[in-house]
C-alpha positions in Angstrom: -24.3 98.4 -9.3 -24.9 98.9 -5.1 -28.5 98.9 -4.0 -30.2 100.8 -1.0 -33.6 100.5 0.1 -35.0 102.6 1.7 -38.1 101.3 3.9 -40.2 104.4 4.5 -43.3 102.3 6.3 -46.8 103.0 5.7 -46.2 106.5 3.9 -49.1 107.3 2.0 -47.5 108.5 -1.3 -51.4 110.1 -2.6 -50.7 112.6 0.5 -46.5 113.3 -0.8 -47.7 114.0 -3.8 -49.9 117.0 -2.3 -47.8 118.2 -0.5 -45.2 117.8 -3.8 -47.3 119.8 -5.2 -47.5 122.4 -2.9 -43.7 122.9 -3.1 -42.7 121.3 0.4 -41.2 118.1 -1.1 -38.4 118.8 -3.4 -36.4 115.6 -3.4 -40.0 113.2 -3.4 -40.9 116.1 -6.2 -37.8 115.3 -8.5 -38.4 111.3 -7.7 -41.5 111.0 -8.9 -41.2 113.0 -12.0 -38.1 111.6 -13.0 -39.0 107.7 -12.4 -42.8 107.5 -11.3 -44.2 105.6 -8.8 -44.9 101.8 -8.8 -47.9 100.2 -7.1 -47.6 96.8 -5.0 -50.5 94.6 -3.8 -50.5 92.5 -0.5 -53.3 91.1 1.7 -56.8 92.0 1.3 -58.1 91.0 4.7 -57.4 93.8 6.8 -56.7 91.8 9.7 -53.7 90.1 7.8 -52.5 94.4 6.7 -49.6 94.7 9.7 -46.4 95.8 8.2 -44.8 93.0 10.4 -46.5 90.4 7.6 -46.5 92.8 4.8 -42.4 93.2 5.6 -41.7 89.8 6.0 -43.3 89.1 2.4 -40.8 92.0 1.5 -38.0 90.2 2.3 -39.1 86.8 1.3 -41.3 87.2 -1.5 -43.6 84.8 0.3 -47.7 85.9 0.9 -48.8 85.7 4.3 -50.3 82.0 3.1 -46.7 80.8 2.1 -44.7 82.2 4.6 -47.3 82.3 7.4 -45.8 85.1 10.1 -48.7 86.9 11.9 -46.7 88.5 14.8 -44.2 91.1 15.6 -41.2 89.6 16.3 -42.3 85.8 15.3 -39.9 85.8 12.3 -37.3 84.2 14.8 -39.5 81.2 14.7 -39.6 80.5 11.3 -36.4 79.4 9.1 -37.5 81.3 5.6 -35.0 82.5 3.9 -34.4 86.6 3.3 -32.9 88.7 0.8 -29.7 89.6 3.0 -29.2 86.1 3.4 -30.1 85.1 -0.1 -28.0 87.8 -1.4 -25.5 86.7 0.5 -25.2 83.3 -0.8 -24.7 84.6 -4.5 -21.5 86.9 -3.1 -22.9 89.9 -2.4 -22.1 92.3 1.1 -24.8 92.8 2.9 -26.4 95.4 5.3 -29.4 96.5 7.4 -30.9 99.0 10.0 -33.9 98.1 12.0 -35.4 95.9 9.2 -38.8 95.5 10.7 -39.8 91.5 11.5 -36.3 90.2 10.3 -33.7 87.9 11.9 -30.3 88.2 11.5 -29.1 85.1 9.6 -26.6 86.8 7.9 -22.7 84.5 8.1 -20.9 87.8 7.6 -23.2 90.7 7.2 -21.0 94.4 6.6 -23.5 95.5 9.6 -27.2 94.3 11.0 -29.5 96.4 13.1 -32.3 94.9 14.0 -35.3 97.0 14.8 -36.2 97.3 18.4 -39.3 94.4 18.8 -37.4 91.1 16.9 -35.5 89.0 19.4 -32.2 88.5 17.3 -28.5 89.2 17.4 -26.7 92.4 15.9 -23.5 92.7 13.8 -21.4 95.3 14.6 -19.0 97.0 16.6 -19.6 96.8 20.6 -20.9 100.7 20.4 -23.4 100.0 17.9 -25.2 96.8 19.8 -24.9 99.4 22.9 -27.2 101.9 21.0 -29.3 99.3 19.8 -30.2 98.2 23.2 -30.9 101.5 24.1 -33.2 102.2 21.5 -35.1 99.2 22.4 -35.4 100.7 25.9 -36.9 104.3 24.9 -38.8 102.2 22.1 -40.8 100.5 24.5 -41.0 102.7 27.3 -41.8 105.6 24.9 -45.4 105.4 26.0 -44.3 106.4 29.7 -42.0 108.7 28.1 -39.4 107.0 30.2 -35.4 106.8 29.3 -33.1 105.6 31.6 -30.1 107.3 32.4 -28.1 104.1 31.0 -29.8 104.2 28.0 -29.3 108.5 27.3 -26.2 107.7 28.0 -25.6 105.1 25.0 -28.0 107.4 22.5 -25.9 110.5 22.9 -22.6 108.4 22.6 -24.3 106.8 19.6 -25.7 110.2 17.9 -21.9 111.8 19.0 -20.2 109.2 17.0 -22.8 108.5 13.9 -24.9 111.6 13.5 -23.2 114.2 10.6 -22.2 117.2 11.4 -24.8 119.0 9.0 -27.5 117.5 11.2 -26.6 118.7 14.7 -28.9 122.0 14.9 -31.7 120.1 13.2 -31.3 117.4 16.3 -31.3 120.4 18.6 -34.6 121.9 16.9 -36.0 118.5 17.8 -34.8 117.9 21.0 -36.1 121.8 21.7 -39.4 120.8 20.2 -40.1 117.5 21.8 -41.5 118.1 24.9 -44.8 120.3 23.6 -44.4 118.3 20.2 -44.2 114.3 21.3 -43.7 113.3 17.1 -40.2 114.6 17.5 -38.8 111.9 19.4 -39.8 109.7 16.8 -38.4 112.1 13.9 -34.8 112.5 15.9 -34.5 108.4 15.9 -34.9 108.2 12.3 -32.5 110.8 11.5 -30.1 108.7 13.7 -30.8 105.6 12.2 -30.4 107.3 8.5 -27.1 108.7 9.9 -25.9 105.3 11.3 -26.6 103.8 8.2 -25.0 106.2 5.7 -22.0 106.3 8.0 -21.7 102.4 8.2 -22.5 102.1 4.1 -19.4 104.6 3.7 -17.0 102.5 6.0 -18.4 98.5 4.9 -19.5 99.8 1.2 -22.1 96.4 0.8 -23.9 95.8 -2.2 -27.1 95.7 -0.5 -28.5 97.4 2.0 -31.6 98.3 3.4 -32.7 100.9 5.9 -36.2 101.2 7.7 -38.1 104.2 9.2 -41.3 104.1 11.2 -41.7 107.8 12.1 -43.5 108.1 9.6 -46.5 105.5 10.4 -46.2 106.1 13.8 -47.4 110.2 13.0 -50.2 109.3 10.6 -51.7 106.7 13.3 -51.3 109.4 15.6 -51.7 112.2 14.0 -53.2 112.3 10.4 -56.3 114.1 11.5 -54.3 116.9 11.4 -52.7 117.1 7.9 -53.3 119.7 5.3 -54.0 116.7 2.7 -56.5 115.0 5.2 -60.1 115.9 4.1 -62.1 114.1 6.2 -64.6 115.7 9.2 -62.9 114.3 12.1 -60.0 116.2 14.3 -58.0 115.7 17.0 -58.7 117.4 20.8 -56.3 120.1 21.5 -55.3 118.8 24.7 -54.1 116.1 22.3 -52.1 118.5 19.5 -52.5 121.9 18.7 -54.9 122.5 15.9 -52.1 124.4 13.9 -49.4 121.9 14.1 -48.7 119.7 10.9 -47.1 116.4 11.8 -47.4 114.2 9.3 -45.9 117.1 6.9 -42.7 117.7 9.5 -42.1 113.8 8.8 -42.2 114.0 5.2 -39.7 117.4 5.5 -37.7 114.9 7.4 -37.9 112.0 5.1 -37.7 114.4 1.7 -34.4 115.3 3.7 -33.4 112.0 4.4 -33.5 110.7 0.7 -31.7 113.7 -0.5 -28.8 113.1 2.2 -28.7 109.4 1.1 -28.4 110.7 -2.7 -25.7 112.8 -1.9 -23.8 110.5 -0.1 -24.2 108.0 -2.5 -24.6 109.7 -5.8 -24.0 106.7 -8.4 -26.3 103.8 -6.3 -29.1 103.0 -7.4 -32.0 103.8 -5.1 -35.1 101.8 -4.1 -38.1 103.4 -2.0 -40.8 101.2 -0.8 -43.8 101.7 1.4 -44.7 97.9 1.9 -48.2 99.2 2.5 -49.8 102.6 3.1 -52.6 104.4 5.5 -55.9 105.6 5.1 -57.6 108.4 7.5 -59.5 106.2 10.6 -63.6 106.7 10.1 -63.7 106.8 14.2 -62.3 108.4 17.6 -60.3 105.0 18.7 -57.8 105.6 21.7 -54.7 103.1 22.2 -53.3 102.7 25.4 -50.5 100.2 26.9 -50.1 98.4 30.3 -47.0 100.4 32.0 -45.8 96.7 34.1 -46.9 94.1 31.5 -45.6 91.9 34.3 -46.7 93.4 37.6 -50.4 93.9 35.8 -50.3 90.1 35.1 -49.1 88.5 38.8 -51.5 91.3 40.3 -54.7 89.5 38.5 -53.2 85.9 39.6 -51.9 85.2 35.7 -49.0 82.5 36.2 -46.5 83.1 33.5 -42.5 82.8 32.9 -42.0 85.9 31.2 -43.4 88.9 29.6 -42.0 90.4 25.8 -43.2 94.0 25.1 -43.7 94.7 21.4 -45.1 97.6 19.3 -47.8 100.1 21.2 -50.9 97.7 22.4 -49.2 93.9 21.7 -47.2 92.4 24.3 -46.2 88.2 24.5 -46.5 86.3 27.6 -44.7 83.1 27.9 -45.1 79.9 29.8 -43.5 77.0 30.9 -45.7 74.8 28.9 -49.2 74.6 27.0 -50.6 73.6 30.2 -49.6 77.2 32.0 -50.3 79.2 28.7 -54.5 77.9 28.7 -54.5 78.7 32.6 -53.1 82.3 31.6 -55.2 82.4 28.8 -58.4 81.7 30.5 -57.2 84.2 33.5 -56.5 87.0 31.2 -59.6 86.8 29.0 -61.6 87.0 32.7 -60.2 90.7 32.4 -63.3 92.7 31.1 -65.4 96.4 31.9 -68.2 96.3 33.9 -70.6 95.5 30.8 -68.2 92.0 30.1 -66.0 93.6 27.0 -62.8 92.1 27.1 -60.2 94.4 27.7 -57.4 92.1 26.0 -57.4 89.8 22.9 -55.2 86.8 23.5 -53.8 84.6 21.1 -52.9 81.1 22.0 -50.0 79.8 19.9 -48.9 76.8 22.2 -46.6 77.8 25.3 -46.9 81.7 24.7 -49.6 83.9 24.2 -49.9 86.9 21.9 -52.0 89.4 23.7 -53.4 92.9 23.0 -54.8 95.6 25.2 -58.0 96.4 23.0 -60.1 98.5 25.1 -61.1 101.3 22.8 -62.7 104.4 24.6 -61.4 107.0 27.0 -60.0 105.6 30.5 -60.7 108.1 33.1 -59.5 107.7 36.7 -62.9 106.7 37.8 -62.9 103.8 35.3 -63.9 100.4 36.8 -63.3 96.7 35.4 -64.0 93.3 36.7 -62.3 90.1 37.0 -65.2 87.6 37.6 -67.8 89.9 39.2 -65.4 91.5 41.6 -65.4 95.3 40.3 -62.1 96.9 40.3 -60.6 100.9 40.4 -57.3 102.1 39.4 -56.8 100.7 35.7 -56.2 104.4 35.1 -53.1 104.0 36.8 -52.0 100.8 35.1 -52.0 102.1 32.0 -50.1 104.8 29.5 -52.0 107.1 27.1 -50.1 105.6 23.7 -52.5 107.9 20.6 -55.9 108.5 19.4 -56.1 106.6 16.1 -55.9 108.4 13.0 -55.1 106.2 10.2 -55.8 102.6 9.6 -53.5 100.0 6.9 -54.2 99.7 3.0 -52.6 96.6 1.3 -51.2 99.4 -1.6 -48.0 99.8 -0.9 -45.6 102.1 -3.3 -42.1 102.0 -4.5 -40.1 104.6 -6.3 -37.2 103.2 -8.1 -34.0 105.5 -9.7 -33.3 102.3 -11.8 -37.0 102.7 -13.6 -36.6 104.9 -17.0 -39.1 107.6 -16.6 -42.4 108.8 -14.8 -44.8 107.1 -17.9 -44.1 104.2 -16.0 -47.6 102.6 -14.2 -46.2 99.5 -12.7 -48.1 97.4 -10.5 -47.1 94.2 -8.8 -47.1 92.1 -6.1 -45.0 93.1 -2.9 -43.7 89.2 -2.9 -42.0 90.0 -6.0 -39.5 92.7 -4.7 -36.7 90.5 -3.3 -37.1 89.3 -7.1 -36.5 93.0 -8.4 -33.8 93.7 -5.7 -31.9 90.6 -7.0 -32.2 91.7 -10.4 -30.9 95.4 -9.9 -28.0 93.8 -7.9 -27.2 91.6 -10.9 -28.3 88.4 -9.7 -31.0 86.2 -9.2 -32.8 84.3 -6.4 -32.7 80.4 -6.4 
């Protein structure tokens, strides 16, 4: 029997089941009462709860301990086998869009997408690679809200020749919506990915394959203040999102939609849906915010470097000629503080490159001033991108739905690691 995961990151499946309840989830409705939901356990530090460890463990069935990637996009740096490769080796046709924290070590994969942070090759036609680099672009840039014509270009020729038919007006509702309503940029690139990948699972038909969708986290860190299944006492400002406006709910729609399009497509595979780990409502007002010229910012403040690697919202990895150059940077960077001596970046040291985050946590307003040393210094405003006020923080319960599980009495609970075990199994094989 043919396998599809679907990776739905970070949904909080306590909050589907409200708004189940409530009538606005009919596909997750007739999941979960037909096959239950399954609970999986990962890390219980929360600084090791980042879905680029809790995915890796996903597709290893490695802990953090055993298989020891901390970092977006680090997985290229590590040769530990995965379950597309695995699967691979036992005969199986393999496939994958946007798998978060993997590297494509597939020898003849049907297709692989990777997502839009991991440094690794895609497989696929020449149009496909093309739209992948332009979702890296917007990816990255989305907190400037900056596309370049090159890369609009390669998404509407993408969504022209991938996106079905019965999902062109809800693009344009999206598209119409997206300038007042920033989620729906997110929501319109996971539609396109879950068209891309139905369309490529129709033409390659693998056994496997696995699809991953981040709109979803990406609204309830930005937005979960705001959902009718929240009940906490905090909110969001207006200026930030209008007090009537449901966000994490229009993902769900979209995902609830998204399952049922995959079901349809595919009516006799069996289905997997897993979380890898889920979010909780934030307990404080925490703002996010990302350097607009990782680069410029750098050689400005006399940090000597070979290159700069953006990744996800805050993180961003500077690389050196040597170990030498990377403790010089290191020390120049961590001189980088407010006018009371917080640091405004956390850098991690792994050798020749450093790991660094922009973790100033309050309000920048144009009048903010820094220091480097004791020189004070204006304009960080300027240097900088509004990314989100946090709303939701990680939980190490993750959930899966599965359609090969025989009924809702089921209360499974197990470790993440042991899903490339259970994916094996419903593919008829096993892992060596």
């Amino acid at each position: 029997m043919r396998l599809l995961l679907l990776e739905l990151n970070e949904i909080n499946f306590d909050h589907v089941r409200i708004y189940a309840d409530r009538g606005h989830l009919p596909t997750f409705a007739r999941l979960i009462e037909a096959h239950g939901i399954a609970e999986t356990t990962s890390e219980r530090e929360y600084d090791e709860l980042e879905p680029w460890i809790q995915w890796v463990t996903a597709h290893t069935g490695r802990s953090l301990a055993e298989h020891g990637v901390f970092r977006l996009g680090d997985i290229v740096n590590h040769d530990i086998p995965q379950i597309w490769e695995q699967l691979e080796a036992e005969g199986l046709k393999v496939g994958a869009i946007s798998p978060m924290n993997a590297s494509n070590r597939c020898r003849d994969a049907a297709f692989f997408v990777p997502d839009p942070w991991t440094p690794t090759s895609v497989t696929g036609p020449a149009l496909l690679r093309k739209l992948h680099e332009a979702v890296v672009q917007a990816v990255n840039d989305n907190a400037q809200s900056r596309v370049t014509a090159s890369s609009a270009a390669w998404l509407l020729a993408g969504a022209m020749a991938y996106a079905h038919p019965s999902n062109y007006l809800h693009y344009s509702a999206l598209a119409a919506a997206a300038r007042k309503r920033p989620w729906a940029k997110a929501l319109i690139l996971d539609q396109l990915l879950a068209d891309v990948f139905i369309k490529k699972v129709k033409q390659t038909r693998p056994d496997f394959a696995s699809l991953f969708l981040n709109a979803g986290a990406h609204v309830q860190h930005h937005y979960m203040f705001n959902s009718a299944a929240y009940e906490g006492a905090l909110s969001n400002p207006d200026w930030y999102v209008d007090g009537s406006d449901d966000p994490v709910l229009e993902t769900y729609r979209l995902y609830d939609r998204i399952v049922g399009q995959v079901q349809r497509a595919f009516p006799d595979v069996r289905l997997m849906l897993a979380t890898g780990l889920h979010q909780d409502p934030h307990d404080s007002v925490t703002y996010y915010w990302r350097l607009r010229d990782h680069g410029e910012f750098l050689r400005r403040h006399d940090v000597v470097f070979q290159s700069v690697e953006p990744r996800m919202s805050r993180d961003f990895v500077v690389i050196c000629r040597d170990a030498e150059e990377a403790q010089r940077a290191e020390a120049m960077i961590g001189r980088i503080c407010s006018l009371d001596g917080t640091p405004l970046f956390d850098v991690d040291n792994r050798g020749k490159d450093l790991f660094v985050m922009l973790t100033w946590p309050n309000d920048i307003p144009e009048d903010f001033q820094y220091r480097v040393g004791n020189a004070p210094i204006q304009g960080f405003r300027r240097d900088v991108a509004f990314v989100a006020i946090k709303n939701g923080g990680h939980n190490g319960t993750g959930y899966v739905i599965d359609t090969g599980a025989p009924s809702s009495d089921s209360t499974d609970r197990f470790a993440l690691s042991e899903l490339p075990t259970r994916i094996a199994a419903a593919c008829g094989t096993s892992l060596h």
